[in-house]
C-alpha positions, 0 to 999 in steps of 0.5 A: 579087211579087203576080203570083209568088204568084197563079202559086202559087196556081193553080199548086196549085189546079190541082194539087189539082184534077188529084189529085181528078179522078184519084182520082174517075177512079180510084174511077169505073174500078175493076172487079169480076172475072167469070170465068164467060162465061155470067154476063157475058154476060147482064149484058150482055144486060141492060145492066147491064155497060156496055162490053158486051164479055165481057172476064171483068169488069165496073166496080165501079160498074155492079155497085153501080147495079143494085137490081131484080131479076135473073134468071140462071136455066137459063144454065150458070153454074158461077161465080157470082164477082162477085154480091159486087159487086152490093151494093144488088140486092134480088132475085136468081134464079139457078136450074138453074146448076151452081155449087157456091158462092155468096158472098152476105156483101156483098148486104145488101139482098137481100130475095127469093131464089131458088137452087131446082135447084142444085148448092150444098152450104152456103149463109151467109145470115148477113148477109142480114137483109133477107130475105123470100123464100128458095126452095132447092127441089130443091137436092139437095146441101145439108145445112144451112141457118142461118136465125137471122138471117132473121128478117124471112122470110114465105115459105120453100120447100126442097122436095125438098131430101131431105138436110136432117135438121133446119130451126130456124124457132122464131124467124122469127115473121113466116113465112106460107108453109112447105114442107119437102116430101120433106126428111128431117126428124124433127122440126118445131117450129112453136110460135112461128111465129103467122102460118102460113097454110101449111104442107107437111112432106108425105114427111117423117119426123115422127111428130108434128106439134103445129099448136095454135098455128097460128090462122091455118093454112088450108092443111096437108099431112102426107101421106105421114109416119110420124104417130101424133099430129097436133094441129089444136086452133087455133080456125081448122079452120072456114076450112081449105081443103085439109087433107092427111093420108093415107098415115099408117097409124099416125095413128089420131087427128087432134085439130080444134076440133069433131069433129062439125062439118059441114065435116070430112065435106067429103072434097074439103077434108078428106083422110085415111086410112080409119082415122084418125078426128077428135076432140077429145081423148086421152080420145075417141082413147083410147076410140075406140083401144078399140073399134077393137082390139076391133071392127074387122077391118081398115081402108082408107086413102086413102079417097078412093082412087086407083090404090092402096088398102091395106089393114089387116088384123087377121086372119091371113087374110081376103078382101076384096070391093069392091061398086058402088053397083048391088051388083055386086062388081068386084073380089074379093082374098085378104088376109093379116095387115097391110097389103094393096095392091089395085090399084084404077086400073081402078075409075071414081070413085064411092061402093063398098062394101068387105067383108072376110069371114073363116070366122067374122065379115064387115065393111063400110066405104064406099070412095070412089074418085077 
């Protein structure tokens, strides 16, 4: 009897033991479909996929064993099927692919990403709230990006993302690093992101740009916009590096902590067109608005110059005269009423004297040419 019952009980123990060395072997087997040739392959070049045969799949768990980064960049890729089962990666580049979707839902870890010069037209980061880096750049079908959840984000990059109409940031306090470069935005709030040290919305569509909250900004660039109203008053212009204002023909008056400090006349540091001018408040742009519409003939801008140089003209007809240092004219150009564009490539950098003259009055403005 005794014999019989310990029979029993072997009998089941190895039964149980059989169960659970099937299902782990099961759980062990499991597979993740990858259907593009191209994204196996370099899952096997990288020794992530351990069969190393590209057989359109690749286990569950070699998927969920990778935590670094990958970078499937410039591979063809057009089906990005089976990143979902890469469920603790923190970093992926997969740039220049042709793919048009990408399921991210089930990458919760991921902290740094990069999709620059793809083919995508929506994208859901929705879950992903561990991101740090985003970079979208040159993605020329996509329309919209939902960053609400990102709120962990420092560096954000969708340059030349020239579809984009409109990026709400206001809730991403820990940003550092924004460009929006050649997007088609209208408007940009960034009143609530304190911690920008750099931003660029050149070739944009804003007509203004509020940066008083911004005291930590040392690199900005608003070249090429529609401004009329730009406010740097932060308390932090004296530890600017590169400021970038020309091509705003309307920006009349830039706002900065001191109109009358030194550093502003740093014209490497501190760019902008010939007919904006700094101050400190609407009461000095009002003013400065008033003397302009009653003194000035026409006005430059860029100045610094390079190749191009257009001119402003409130006459309905003018002549302009570009001077050198030695007092030799070098170029010479009838002008018409508003905006002129000299070509100026064949002029050496240095300092000149510009002077438009009419048949009852003559003004001069020094030109620098880069």
């Amino acid at each position: 009897m005794l014999i019989t019952l310990i029979t029993l009980i072997m009998k089941k123990t190895t039964y149980f033991i059989a169960i659970f060395i099937a299902f782990q072997t099961l759980m062990f087997a499991q597979v993740t479909s990858i259907p593009d040739a191209n994204f196996e392959q370099e899952l096997v070049n990288l020794g992530i996929d351990s069969d190393a045969t590209v057989n359109g799949q690749i286990l569950t768990a070699d998927a969920a064993a990778r935590t670094s980064f990958i970078d499937l960049s410039g591979l063809g890729i057009a089906d990005m099927t089976g990143i979902e089962a890469f469920v603790n990666l923190t970093a992926l580049k997969s740039s220049g692919n042709t793919f048009t979707t990408i399921d991210l839902t089930s990458n919760l870890a991921l902290n740094d990403l990069n999709l620059s010069d793809s083919d995508i037209s929506t994208l859901d980061l929705s879950g992903n709230v561990n991101l740090t880096k985003l970079n979208v750049s040159y993605s020329l079908n996509l329309t919209t990006l939902d960053l609400t959840s990102n709120v962990l984000l420092a560096d954000l990059n969708t340059e030349e993302c020239n579809n984009i109409t409109s990026i709400n940031i206001t809730g991403l306090t820990t940003l550092v690093d924004v460009n929006v470069k050649d997007n088609d935005l209208s408007s940009f709030d960034v009143s609530a992101n304190l911690g920008l040290e750099t931003i660029n919305v050149r070739q944009n569509q804003l007509t203004s740009l509020d940066l008083s909250s911004n005291g930590a900004l040392t690199e900005i660039n608003v070249r090429d916009n529609g401004m009329t109203s730009l406010d740097l008053r932060n308390g932090n212009n004296v530890n600017v590096t590169s400021f970038i204002g020309t091509f705003n023909s309307n920006l009349e008056c830039v706002f900065v902590d001191d109109p009358n400090a030194a550093y502003l006349t740093n014209v490497a540091v501190w760019e902008k067109d010939g007919n904006s001018n700094f101050v400190a408040n609407e009461s000095e742009c009002n003013t400065l608005s008033m003397l302009q519409s009653e003194n000035t003939m026409f006005s430059l801008y860029p100045n610094p110059a390079k190749n191009t140089l257009n001119v402003n003209v409130t006459l309905a007809t003018a002549t302009i005269e570009i001077y050198n240092i030695t007092g030799r004219k070098v170029l010479s150009k009838p002008l018409t009423f508003g905006e002129n564009s000299l070509n100026i490539s064949s002029l050496q950098s240095g300092v000149y004297i510009t002077r438009v003259s009419s048949s009852t009055s003559t003004e001069t403005k020094k030109l620098i040419v880069k």
